[in-house]
C-alpha positions as CSV (number, residue, x, y, z in Angstrom):
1,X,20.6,16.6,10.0
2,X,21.4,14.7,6.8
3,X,21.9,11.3,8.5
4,X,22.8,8.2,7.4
5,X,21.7,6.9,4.0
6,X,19.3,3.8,3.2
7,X,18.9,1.3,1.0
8,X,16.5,-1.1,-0.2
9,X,17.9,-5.0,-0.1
10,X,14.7,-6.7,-0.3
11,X,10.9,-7.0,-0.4
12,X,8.1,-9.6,-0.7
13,X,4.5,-9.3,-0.7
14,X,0.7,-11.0,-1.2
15,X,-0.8,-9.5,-4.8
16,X,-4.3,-9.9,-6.2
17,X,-4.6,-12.5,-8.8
18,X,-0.7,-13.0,-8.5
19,X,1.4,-16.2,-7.5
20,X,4.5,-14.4,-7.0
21,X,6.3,-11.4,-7.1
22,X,7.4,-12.0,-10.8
23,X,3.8,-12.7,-11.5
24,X,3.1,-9.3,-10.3
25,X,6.1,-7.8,-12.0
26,X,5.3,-9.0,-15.4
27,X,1.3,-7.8,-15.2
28,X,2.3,-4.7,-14.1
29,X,4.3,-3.8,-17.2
30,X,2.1,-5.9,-19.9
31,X,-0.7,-3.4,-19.0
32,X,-2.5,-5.9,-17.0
33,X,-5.7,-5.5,-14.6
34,X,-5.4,-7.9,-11.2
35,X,-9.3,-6.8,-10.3
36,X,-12.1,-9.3,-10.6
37,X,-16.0,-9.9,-10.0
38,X,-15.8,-10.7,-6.3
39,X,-18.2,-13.3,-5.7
40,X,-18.2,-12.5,-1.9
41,X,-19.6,-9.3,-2.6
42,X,-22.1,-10.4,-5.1
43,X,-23.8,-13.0,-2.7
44,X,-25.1,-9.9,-1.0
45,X,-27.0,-8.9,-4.2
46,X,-28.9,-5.1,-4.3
47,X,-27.3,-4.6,-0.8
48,X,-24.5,-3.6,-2.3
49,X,-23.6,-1.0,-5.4
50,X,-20.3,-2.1,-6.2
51,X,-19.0,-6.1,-6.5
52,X,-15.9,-5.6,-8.1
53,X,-12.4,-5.8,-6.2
54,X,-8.5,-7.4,-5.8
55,X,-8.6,-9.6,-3.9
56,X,-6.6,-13.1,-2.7
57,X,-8.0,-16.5,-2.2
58,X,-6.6,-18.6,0.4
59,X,-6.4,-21.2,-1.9
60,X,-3.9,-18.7,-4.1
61,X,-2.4,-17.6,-1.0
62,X,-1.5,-21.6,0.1
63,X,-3.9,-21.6,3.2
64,X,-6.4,-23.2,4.3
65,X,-8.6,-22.1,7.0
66,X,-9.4,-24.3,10.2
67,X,-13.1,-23.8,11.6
68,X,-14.4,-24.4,15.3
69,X,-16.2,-27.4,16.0
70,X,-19.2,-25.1,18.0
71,X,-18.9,-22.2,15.5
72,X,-18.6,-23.9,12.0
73,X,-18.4,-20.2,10.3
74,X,-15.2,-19.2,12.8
75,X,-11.6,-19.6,11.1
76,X,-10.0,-20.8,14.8
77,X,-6.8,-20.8,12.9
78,X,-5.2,-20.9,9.3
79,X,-2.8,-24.1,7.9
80,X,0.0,-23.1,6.0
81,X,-0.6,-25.9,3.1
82,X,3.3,-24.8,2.0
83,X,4.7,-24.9,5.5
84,X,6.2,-21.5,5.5
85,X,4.8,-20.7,8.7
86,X,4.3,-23.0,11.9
87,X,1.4,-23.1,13.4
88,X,2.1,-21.7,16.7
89,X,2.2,-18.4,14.6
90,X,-0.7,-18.9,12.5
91,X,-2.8,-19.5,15.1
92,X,-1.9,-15.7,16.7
93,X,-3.1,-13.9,13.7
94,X,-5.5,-13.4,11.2
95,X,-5.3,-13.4,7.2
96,X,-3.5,-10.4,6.9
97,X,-1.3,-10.8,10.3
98,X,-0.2,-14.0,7.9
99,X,0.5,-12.1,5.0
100,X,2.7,-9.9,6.5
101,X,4.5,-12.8,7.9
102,X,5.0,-14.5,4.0
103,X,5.9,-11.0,3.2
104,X,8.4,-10.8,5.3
105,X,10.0,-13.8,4.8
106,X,10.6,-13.2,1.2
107,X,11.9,-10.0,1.9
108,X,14.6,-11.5,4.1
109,X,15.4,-14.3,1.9
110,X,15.9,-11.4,-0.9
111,X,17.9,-9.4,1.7
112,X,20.1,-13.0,2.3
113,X,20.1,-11.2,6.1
114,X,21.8,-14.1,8.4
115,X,19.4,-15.2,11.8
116,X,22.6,-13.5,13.5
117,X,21.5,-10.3,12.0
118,X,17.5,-10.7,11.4
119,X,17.9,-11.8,15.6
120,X,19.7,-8.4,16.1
121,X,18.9,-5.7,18.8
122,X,19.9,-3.6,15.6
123,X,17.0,-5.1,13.3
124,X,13.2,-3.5,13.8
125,X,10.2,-4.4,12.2
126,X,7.3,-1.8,11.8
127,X,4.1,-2.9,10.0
128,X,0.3,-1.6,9.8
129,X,-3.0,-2.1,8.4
130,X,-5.9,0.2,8.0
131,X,-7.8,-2.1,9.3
132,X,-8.4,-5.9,10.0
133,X,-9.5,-8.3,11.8
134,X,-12.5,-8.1,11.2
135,X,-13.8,-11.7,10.1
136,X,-12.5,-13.1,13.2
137,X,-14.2,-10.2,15.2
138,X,-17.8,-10.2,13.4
139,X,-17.8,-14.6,13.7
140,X,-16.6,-14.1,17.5
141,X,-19.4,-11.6,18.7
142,X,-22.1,-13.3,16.6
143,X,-21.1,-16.8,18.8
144,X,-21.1,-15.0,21.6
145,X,-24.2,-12.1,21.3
146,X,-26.5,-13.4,19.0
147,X,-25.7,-17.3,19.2
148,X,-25.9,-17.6,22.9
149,X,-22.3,-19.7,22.8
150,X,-20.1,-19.7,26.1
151,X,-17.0,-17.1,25.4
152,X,-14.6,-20.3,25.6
153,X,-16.5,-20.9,21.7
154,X,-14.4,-18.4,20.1
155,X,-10.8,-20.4,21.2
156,X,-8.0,-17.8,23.3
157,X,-6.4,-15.7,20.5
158,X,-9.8,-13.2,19.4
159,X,-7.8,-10.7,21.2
160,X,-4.2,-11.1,19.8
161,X,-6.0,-11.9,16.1
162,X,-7.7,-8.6,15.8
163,X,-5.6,-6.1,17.8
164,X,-4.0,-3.2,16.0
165,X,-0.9,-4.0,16.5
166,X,-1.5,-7.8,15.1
167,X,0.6,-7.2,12.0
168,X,4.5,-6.1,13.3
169,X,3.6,-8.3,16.1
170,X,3.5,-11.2,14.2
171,X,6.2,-10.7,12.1
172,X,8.8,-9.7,15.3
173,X,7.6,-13.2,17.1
174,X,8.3,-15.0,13.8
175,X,11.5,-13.6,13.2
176,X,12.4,-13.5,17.0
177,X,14.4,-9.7,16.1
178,X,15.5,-8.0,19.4
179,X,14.8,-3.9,18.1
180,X,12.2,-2.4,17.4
181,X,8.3,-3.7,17.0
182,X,5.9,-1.2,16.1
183,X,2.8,-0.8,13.8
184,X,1.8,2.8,12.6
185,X,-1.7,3.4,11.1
186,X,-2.5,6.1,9.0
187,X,-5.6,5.0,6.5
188,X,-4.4,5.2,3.4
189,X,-0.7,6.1,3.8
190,X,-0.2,3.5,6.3
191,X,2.0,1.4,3.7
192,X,4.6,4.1,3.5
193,X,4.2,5.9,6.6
194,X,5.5,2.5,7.8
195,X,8.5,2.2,5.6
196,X,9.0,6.4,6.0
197,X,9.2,5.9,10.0
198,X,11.6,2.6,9.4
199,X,14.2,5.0,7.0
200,X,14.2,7.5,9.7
201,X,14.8,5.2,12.4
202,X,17.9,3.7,9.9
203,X,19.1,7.4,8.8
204,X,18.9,8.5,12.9
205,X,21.4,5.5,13.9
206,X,18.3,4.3,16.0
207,X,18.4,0.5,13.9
208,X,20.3,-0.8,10.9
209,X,18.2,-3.0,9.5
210,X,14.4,-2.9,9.4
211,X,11.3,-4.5,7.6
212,X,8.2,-2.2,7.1
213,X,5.1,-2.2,5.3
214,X,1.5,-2.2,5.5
215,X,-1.3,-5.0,4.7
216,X,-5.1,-4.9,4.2
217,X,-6.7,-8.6,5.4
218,X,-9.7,-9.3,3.1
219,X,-12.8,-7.9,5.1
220,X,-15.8,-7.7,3.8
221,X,-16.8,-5.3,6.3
222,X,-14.3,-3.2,5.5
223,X,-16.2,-2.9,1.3
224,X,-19.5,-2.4,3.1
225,X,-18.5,0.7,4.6
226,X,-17.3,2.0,1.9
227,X,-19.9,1.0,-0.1
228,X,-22.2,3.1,2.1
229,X,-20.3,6.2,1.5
230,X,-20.7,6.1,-2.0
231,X,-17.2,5.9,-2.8
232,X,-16.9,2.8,-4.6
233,X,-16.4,2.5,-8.3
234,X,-19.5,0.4,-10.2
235,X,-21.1,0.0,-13.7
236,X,-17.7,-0.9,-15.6
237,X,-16.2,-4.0,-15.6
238,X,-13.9,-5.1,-13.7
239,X,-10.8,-4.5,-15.6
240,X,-12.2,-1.0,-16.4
241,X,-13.4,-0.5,-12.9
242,X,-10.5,1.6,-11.3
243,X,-9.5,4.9,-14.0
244,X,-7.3,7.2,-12.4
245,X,-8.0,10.7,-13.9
246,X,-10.6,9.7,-16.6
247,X,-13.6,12.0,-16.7
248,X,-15.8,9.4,-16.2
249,X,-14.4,7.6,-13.2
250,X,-16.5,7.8,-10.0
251,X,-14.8,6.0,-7.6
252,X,-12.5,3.4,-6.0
253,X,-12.0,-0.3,-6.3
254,X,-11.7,-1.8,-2.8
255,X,-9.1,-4.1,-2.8
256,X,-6.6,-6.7,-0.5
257,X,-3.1,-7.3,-0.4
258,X,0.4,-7.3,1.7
259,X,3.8,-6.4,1.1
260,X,7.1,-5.5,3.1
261,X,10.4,-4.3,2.1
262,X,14.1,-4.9,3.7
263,X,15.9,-1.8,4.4
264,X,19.2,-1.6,6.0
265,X,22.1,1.4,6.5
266,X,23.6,1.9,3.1
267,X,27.3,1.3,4.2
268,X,26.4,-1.8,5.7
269,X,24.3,-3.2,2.7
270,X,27.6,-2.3,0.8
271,X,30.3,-3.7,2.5
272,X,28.6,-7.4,2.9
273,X,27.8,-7.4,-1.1
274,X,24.0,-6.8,-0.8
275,X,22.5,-6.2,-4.2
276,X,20.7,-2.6,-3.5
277,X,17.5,-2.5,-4.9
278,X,17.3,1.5,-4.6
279,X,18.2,4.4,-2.0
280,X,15.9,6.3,-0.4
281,X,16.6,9.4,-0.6
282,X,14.0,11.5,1.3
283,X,10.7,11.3,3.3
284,X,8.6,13.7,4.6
285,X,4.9,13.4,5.6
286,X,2.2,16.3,6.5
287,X,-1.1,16.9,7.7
288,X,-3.6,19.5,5.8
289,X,-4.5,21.2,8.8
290,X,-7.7,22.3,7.4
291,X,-10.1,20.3,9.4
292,X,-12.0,17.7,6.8
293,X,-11.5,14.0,7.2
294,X,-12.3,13.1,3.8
295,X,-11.8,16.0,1.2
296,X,-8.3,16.4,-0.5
297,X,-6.0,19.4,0.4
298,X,-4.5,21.5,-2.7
299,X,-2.3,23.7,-0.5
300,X,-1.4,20.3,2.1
301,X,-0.2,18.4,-0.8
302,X,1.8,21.9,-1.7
303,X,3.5,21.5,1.7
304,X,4.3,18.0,0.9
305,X,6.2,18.8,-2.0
306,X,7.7,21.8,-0.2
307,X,8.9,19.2,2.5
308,X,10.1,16.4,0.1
309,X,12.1,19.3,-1.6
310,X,14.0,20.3,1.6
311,X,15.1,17.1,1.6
312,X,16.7,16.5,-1.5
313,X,17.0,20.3,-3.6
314,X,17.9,18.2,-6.6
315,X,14.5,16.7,-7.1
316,X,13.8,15.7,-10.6
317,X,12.0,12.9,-10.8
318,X,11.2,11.3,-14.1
319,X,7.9,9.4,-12.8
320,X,5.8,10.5,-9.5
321,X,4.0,7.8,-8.9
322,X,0.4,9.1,-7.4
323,X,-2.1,8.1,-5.1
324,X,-4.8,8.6,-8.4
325,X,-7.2,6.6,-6.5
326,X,-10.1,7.4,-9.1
327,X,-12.1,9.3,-7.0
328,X,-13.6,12.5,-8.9
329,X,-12.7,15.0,-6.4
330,X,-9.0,13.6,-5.3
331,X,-7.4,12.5,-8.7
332,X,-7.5,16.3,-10.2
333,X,-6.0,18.0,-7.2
334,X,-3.5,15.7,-6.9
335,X,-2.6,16.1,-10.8
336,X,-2.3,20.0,-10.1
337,X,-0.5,19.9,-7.1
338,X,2.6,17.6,-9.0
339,X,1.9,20.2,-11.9
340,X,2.9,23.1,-9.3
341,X,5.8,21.3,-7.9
342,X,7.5,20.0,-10.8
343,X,5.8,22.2,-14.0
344,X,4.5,20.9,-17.5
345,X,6.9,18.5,-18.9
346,X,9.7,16.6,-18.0
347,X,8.4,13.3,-16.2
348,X,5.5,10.7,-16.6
349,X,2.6,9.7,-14.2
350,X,2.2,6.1,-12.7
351,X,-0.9,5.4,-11.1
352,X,-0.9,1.3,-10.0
353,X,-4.0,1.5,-8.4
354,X,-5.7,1.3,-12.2
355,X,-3.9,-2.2,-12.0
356,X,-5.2,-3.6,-9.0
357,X,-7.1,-1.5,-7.2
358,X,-7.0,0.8,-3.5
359,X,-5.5,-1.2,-1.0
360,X,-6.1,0.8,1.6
361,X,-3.2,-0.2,4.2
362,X,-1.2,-2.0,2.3
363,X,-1.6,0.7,-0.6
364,X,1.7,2.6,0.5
365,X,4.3,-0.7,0.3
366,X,2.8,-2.4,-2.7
367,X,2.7,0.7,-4.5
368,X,6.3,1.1,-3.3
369,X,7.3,-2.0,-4.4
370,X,5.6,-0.9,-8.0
371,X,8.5,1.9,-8.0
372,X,11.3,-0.5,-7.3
373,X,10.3,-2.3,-10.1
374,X,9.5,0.6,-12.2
375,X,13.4,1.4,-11.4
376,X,14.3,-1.9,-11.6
377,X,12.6,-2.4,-15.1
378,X,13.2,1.3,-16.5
379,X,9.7,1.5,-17.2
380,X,6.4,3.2,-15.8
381,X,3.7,1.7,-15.0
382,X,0.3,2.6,-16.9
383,X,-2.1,5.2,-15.8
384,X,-5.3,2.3,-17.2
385,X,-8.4,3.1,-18.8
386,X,-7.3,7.0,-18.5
387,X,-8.7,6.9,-21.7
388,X,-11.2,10.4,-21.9
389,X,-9.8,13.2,-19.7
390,X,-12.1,16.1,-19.0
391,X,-11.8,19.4,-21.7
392,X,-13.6,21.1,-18.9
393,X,-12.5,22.8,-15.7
394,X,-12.7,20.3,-12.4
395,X,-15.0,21.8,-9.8
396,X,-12.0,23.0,-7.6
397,X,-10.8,25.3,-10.6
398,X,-13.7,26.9,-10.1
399,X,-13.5,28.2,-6.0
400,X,-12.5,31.8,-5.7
401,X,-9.7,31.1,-3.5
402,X,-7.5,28.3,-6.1
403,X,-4.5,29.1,-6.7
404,X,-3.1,26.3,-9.3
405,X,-3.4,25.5,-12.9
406,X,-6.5,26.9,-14.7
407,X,-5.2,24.2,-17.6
408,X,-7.8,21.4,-18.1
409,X,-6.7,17.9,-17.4
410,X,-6.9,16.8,-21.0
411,X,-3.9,19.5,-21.5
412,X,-1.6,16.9,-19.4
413,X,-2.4,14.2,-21.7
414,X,1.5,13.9,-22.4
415,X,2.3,12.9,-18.5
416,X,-0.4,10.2,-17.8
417,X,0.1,7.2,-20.2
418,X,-2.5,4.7,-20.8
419,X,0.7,2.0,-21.3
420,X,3.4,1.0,-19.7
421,X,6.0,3.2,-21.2
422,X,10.4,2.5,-21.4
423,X,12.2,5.4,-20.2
424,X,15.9,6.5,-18.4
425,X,14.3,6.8,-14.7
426,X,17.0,7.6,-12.0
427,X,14.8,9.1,-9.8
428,X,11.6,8.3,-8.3
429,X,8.5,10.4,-6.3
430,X,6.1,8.0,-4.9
431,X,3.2,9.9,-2.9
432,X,-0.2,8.8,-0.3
433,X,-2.8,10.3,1.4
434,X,-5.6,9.1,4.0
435,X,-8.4,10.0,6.0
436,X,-7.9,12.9,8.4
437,X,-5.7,14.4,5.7
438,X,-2.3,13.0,5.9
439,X,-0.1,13.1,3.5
440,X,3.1,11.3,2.9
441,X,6.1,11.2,-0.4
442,X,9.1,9.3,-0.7
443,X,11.6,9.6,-2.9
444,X,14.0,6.8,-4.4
445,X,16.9,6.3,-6.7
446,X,18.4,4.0,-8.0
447,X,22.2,5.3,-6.9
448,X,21.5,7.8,-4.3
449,X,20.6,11.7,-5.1
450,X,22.0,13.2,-1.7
């Protein structure tokens, strides 16, 4: 069924070492890293491998926290210094719960949707996290299990602060909307599984308007367990930390952040003026099937492009913007599967997350956000410090049963620049994967394809 199309009318979010969204936009295209020595993590000294991240103060983020009287370490409730917020809400959520809410906001203000229209039965929010609230969690139990405090000494919103749902929740008592509330998680496609399940819901006549995205509340739980799997990138600095596709990268940099997008029925965008931002075009999202939680799927990611294909026949994007995390094993296979899809030449790599980092959650809508400005700005942005790729084989060239390029990664030099680079783009491919091996692409433009 081919639906109804959607379009893009707005989008606001929380960025590491960013004030605003032009902030953002201008590092992004000056070939700017947003990752910094994270003193958080450095205060734990040998316990931890890695100490570099993105991340957002509250004092960047205009908030400052409010601590119990019997648990001086607690954040009872955050103060929104810019009074964006009242404090009935802040008090509900946690950091990122409050991100989402700013997010949102901005998107709407870009969107210029009415209270009429934002108050709609027709208007939906859907929002996620990979995880969260976990600094309210870990200051409530110690109070109550190791501290010996009453359960009264961690106030009455621990439950409604760290639930999963915490995010769209927030957002839909904010904004008071009627339709839908939902929060999807799916590790590290959560961003844009969010805004992929708010297009279908707009293409399917099931809403008209909805705001989607994905945040990733600072947690400094949330680095410690990845720091135990070995997965996090250390001994570069911190602007050379995350390197997409580089021979020597050997991990991730765990980073924080927010952001939500405004997405409403084409037609309707149209007929009230709306600027439109971009269309999307397709969506489609997959699971390997092959059993591993962690590793990468060659012939997954070829079903993903198989699916996003069916969807619009005519796909030729100039830039896919990748996942290109940094890991060794994920960065190659996902380089291989776009070669499969799309052949040799023809389009560029992006890879944001050499900008600012993984993050997690939110990953999917800020890196989404990246590809409306890409379109916006007709430029991509940089694949960083992919500076040395490999002359040799990767490992998975190597396994009787692949099937893809036996072409080294230094032989697609010509598709992953190391700068932001001006060029016509009309049509956009921006891809995720998690944990559990999921798998999600979108595909924009800046007119429509279909």
């Amino acid at each position: 069924m081919r639906g109804r199309q959607v379009a893009v009318v707005g989008m606001g979010g929380v960025f590491p070492s960013c004030a605003s969204l032009s902030e953002f936009e201008e590092k992004l295209f000056t070939n700017q890293s947003l990752i910094r020595e994270w003193e958080l993590a450095t205060n734990f000294g040998k316990q931890l491998r890695s100490s570099v991240c993105g991340f957002v103060t509250l004092e960047e983020a205009g908030l400052e926290a409010v601590y119990s009287r019997s648990n001086p370490a607690y954040p009872e409730h955050y103060f929104d210094l810019k009074k964006r917020i009242p404090l009935q809400h802040t008090a509900t959520a946690d950091i990122g719960s409050i991100w989402a809410m700013l997010s949102s906001l901005d998107a709407i203000a870009m969107a210029k949707w009415e209270q009429d229209a934002v108050q709609s039965e027709r208007t939906g929010v859907t929002i996620g996290s990979g995880g969260g609230g976990h600094e309210v969690l870990r200051q409530a139990w110690n109070s109550f299990f190791h501290n010996g405090k009453k359960s009264r000494s961690i106030g009455g919103h621990g439950v409604d602060r760290a639930m999963g749902y915490r995010d769209a929740a927030n957002v839909s008592c904010l904004i008071k909307n009627k339709g839908i509330c939902e929060g999807m998680g799916s590790a590290c496609a959560t961003g844009l599984g969010n805004i992929g399940y708010a297009y279908r819901m707009i293409k399917f006549g099931l809403q008209d308007r909805m705001l989607a995205g994905g945040v990733e509340g600072t947690s400094i739980e949330t680095f410690v367990g990845f720091d135990a799997m070995s997965v996090l990138s250390r001994g570069y600095l911190p602007a050379e930390s995350s390197r997409p596709f580089d021979r020597t990268r050997n991990g991730f940099v765990c980073s924080f952040g927010g952001a939500v997008v405004a997405l409403e029925e084409l037609e309707s965008a149209r007929a009230r003026g709306a600027e439109i931002i971009a269309v999307i075009d397709g969506y489609f999202n997959n699971s390997d099937g092959d059993g591993d939680m962690f590793a990468p799927s060659f012939e997954g990611q070829q079903r993903l492009w198989k699916g996003l294909r069916s969807e619009v026949p005519t796909l030729h994007p100039e830039v896919v913007k990748v996942h290109g995390t940094s890991t060794p094993v994920g960065d190659g296979i996902e380089l291989f599967s776009t070669i499969d899809a799309l052949g040799e030449t023809g389009y560029h790599i992006a890879a944001p997350k050499s900008q600012f980092g993984h993050m997690l959650g939110a990953a999917g809508s800020v890196e989404f956000i990246a590809c409306l400005l890409m379109l916006k700005n007709q430029k991509t942005t940089p694949c960083l410090n992919a500076n040395w790729l490999a002359e040799t084989l990767e490992p998975v060239q190597e396994m009787e049963d692949w099937q893809g390029t036996q072409k080294t990664v230094s032989e697609f030099r010509h598709l992953l620049p190391t700068a932001a680079v001006a060029t016509p783009i009309h049509q956009l491919v921006s891809l995720n994967y998690g944990f559990g091996g999921t798998n999600s692409g979108i595909i924009l433009s800046r007119h429509g394809s279909n």
